[in-house]
C-alpha positions in Angstrom: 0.1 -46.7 20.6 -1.2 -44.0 18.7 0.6 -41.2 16.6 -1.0 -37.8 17.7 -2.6 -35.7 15.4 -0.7 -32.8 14.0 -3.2 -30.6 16.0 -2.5 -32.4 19.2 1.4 -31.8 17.9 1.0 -28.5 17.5 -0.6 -27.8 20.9 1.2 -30.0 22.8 4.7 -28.3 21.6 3.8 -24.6 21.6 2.8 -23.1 24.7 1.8 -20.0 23.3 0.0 -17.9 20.4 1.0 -15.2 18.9 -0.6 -11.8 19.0 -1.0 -9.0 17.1 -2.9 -5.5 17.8 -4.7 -4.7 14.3 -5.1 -0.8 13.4 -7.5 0.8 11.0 -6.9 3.3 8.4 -6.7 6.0 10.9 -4.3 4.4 12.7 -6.4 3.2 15.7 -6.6 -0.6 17.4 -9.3 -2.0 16.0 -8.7 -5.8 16.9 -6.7 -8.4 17.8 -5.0 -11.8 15.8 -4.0 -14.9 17.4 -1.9 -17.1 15.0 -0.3 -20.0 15.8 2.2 -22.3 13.2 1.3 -26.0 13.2 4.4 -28.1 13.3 5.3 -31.8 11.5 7.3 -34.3 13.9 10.4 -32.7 12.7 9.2 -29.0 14.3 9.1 -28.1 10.1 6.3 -25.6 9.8 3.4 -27.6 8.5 0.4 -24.9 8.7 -1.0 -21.7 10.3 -4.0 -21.2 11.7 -5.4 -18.2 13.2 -8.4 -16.2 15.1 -9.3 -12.8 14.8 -11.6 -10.5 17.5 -12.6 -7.2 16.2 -14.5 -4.5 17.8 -16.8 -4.2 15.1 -17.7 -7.9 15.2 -17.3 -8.2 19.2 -16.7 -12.3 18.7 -13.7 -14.2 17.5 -13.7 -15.7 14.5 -11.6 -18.0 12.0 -8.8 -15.8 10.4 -6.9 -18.2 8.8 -7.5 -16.9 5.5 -6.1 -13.2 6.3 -3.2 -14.8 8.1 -2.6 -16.2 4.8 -3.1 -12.9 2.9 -1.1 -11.0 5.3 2.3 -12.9 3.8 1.3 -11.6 0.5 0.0 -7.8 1.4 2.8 -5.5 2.3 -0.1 -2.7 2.7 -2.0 -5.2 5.5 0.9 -6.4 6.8 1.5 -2.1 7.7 -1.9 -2.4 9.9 0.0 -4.9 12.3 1.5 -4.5 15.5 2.9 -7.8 17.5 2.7 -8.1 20.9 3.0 -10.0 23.9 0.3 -11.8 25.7 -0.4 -9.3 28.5 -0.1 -6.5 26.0 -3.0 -8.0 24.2 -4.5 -8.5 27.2 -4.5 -5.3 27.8 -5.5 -3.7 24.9 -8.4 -6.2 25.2 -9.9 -5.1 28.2 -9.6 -1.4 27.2 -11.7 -2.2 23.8 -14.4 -4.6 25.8 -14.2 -4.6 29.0 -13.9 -8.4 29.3 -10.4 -10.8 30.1 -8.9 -12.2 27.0 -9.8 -15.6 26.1 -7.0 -18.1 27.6 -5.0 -20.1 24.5 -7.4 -23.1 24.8 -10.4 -21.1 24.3 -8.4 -19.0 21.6 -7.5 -22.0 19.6 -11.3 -23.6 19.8 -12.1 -20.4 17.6 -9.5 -21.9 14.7 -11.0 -23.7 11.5 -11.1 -27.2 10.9 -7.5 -28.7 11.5 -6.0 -31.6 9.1 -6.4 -34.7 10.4 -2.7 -35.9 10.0 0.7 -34.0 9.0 1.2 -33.4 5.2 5.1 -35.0 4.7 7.7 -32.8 5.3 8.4 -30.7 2.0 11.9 -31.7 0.6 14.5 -29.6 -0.8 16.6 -31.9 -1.1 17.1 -35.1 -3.4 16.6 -38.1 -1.7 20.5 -39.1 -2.0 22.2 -38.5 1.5 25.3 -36.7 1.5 28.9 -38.5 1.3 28.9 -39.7 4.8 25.6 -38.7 5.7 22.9 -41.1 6.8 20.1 -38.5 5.5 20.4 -35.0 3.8 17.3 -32.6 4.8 17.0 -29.3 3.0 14.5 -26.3 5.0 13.2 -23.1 3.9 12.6 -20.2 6.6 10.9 -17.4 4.9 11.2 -14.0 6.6 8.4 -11.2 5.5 9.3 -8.3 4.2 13.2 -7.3 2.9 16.0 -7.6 5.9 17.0 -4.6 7.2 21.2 -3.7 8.0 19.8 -3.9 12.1 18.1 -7.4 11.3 20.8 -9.1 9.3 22.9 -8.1 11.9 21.5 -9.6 14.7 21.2 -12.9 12.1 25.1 -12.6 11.8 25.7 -12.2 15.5 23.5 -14.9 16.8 23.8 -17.5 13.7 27.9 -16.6 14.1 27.5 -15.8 10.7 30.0 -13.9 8.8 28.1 -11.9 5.9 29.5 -12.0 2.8 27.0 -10.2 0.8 26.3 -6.9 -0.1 22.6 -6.2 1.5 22.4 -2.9 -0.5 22.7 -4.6 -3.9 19.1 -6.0 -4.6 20.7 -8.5 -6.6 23.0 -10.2 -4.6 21.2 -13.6 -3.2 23.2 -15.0 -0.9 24.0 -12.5 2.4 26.0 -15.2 4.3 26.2 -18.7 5.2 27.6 -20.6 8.3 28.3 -24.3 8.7 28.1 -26.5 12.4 28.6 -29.9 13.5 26.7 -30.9 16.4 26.7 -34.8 17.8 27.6 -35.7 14.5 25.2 -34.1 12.6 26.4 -31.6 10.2 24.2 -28.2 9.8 24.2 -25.3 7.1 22.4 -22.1 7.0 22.3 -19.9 4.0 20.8 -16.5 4.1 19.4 -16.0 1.0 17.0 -13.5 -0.9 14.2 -15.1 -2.8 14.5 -12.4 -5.8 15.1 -9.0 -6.2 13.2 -6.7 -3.0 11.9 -10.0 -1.5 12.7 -11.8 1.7 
């Protein structure tokens, strides 16, 4: 038996991409991404990859390099609009004329995709909690600062009671919540990265 590549992995377990309508300077749709996060065994985010179809270009093309920019530039971040599938669709046929590419097409315009996983990134130390058989430690990173409507849908659906001030840029940790499921045990903290950052 063979382990599947973390390309197979990745397609295998997400069913679809995710889009977004790309604006010019004047405000107009100019193109279209497709991104989709590659994820390890443990469904830890391992990679992005990306295409990108503009109207200028009329082809689609490896964008993995802007999705990678695109975490770090607030101002191109401000150019992008996501949407759904059949909203791309749409937007698609009103800029070419043609049907959008289905996913499999869409995802044979990515770059080159690493041959196997890279291990799972570990913030933790390799001693297991007291009466824990393993301790694992994630990082989500959200883009951009939280706003008072995002954190509160975080509280409501994490069941998460806040217990920091979101107005004071220097408080780092919002909230936290704690669950035991089948016997595992599960945190969450909500924390700022620094000062104005996610």
């Amino acid at each position: 038996m063979t382990t599947p590549s973390l390309a197979q992995h990745a397609i295998d377990s997400s069913p679809s991409l995710h889009y977004y309508v790309v604006h010019d300077d004047a405000g107009e749709p100019d193109g279209l991404l497709a991104e989709e996060f590659l994820l390890a065994k443990d469904y830890s985010s391992a990679g992005l990859v990306s295409a990108y179809w503009s109207r200028r270009d009329g082809c689609w093309r490896d964008a993995a390099a802007t999705s990678r920019r695109l975490r770090l530039d607030a101002a191109l971040r401000a150019h992008l609009v996501p949407v759904g599938r059949a909203a791309a669709a749409s937007l698609y046929w009103n800029l070419c004329g043609a049907e959008l590419p289905n996913e499999a097409a869409l995802r044979a315009c990515f770059g080159e995709l690493p041959a196997q996983p890279p291990p799972p990134l570990r913030l933790s130390g390799p001693e297991a909690t007291l009466q824990c058989r393993e301790t694992r430690g994630y990082r989500i990173l959200f883009v951009n600062e939280l706003t008072q409507d995002g954190l509160d849908a975080l509280s409501g659906a994490w069941q998460m009671p806040v217990t920091g001030d979101l107005a004071d840029p220097e408080v780092r940790v919002l909230g936290a919540v704690r669950r035991q499921v089948s016997g595992d045990a599960f945190r969450w903290d909500l924390r700022r990265v620094a000062a104005g950052a996610a």
